[in-house]
Backbone as CSV, one residue per row, in Angstrom:
resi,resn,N_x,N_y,N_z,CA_x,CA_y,CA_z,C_x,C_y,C_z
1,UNK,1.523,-33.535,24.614,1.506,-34.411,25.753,0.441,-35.477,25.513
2,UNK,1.144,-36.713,26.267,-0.395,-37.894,25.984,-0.147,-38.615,27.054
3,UNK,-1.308,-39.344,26.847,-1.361,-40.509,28.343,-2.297,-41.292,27.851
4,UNK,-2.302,-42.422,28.160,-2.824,-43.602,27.389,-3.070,-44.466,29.310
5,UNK,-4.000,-45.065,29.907,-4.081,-46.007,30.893,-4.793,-46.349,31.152
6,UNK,-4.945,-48.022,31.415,-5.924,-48.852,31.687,-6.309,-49.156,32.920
7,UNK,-7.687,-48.971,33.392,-8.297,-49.420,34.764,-8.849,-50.543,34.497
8,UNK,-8.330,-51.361,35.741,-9.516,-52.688,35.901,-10.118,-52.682,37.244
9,UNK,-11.064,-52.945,37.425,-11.928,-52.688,38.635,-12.212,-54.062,39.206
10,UNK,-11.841,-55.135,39.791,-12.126,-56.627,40.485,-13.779,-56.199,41.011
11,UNK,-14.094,-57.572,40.040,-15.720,-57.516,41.091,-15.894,-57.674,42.554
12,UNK,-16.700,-57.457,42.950,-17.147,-57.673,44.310,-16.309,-58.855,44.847
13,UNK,-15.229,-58.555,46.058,-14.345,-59.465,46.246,-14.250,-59.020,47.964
14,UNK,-13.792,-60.431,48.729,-13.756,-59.763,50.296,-12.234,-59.476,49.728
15,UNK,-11.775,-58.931,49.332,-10.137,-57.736,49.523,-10.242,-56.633,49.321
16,UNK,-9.099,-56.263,49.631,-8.995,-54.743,49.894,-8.855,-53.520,48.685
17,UNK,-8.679,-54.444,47.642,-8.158,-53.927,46.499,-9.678,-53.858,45.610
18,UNK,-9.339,-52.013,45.145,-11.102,-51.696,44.282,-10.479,-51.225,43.176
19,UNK,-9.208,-50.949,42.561,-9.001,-50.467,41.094,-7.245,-50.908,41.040
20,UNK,-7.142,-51.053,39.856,-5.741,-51.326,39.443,-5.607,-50.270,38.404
21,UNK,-4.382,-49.754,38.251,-4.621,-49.081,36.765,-3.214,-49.168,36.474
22,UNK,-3.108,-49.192,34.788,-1.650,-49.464,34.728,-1.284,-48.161,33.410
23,UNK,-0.379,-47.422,33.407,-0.535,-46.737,32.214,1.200,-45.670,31.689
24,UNK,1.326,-44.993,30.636,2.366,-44.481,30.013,2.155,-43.027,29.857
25,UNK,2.839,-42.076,29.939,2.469,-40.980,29.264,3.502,-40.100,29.104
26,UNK,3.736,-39.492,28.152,5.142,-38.757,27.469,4.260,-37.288,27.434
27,UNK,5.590,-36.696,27.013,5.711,-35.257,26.573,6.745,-34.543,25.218
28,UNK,6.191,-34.079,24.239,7.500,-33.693,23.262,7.320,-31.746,23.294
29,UNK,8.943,-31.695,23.189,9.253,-30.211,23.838,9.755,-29.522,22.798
30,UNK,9.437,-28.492,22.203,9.713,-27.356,21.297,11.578,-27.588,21.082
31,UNK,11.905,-27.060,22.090,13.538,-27.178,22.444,14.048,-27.703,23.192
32,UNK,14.948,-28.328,23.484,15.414,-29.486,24.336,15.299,-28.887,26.078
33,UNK,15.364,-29.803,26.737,14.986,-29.291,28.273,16.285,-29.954,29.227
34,UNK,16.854,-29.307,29.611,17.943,-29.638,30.666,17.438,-30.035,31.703
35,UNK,17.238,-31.027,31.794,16.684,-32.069,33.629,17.955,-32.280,33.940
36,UNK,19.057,-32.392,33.668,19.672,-33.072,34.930,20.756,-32.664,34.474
37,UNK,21.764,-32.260,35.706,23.525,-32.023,35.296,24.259,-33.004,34.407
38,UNK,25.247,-33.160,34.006,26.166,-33.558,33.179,24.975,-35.136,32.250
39,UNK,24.211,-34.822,31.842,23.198,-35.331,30.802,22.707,-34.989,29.597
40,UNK,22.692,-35.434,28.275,22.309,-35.015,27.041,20.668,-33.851,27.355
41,UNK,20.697,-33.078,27.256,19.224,-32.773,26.975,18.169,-33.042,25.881
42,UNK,17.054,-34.050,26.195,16.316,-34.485,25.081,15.248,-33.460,24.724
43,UNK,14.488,-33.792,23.722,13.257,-32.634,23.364,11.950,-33.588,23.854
44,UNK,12.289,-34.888,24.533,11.046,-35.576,24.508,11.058,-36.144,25.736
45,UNK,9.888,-36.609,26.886,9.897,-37.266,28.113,9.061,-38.194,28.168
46,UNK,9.189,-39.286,28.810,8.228,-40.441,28.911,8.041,-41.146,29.948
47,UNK,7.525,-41.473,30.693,6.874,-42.230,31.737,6.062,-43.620,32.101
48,UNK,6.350,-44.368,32.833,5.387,-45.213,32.863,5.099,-45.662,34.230
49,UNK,3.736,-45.819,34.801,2.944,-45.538,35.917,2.166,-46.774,36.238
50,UNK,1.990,-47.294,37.609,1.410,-48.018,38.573,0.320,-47.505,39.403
51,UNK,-1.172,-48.101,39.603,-1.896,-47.511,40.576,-2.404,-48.376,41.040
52,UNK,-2.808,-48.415,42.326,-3.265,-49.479,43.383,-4.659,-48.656,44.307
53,UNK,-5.937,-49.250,43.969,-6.434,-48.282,45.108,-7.021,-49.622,45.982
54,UNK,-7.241,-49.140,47.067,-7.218,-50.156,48.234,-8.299,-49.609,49.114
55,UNK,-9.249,-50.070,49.493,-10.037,-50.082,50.935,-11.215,-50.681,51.148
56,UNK,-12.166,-50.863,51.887,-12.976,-51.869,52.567,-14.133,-51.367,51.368
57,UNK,-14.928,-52.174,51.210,-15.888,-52.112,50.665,-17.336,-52.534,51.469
58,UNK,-18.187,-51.654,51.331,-19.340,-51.567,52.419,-20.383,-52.571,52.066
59,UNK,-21.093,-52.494,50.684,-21.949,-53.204,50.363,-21.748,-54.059,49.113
């Protein structure tokens, strides 16, 4: 399994927004894995991911 993702943090800003992160991360499987009805089963999974964090900042 891996995961690879990048945070960026905006400096001191009046918005709401305090981290972005953007990132990928897979999985490879011994023997193939049945996820889903009438679908090939692969030996490998992969992903790719969005993060937003958001709220007021005090000081």
């Amino acid at each position: 399994m891996f995961e690879v993702a990048l945070a960026i943090f905006p400096g001191k800003t009046k918005t709401f927004v305090q981290a972005i992160t953007l990132g990928i991360n897979g999985a490879y499987y011994a023997n193939p894995l049945p996820l889903m009805a009438n679908k090939e089963a692969y030996r490998w999974q992969a992903s790719l991911f969005a993060g937003l964090a958001i709220g007021k900042r005090w000081r």
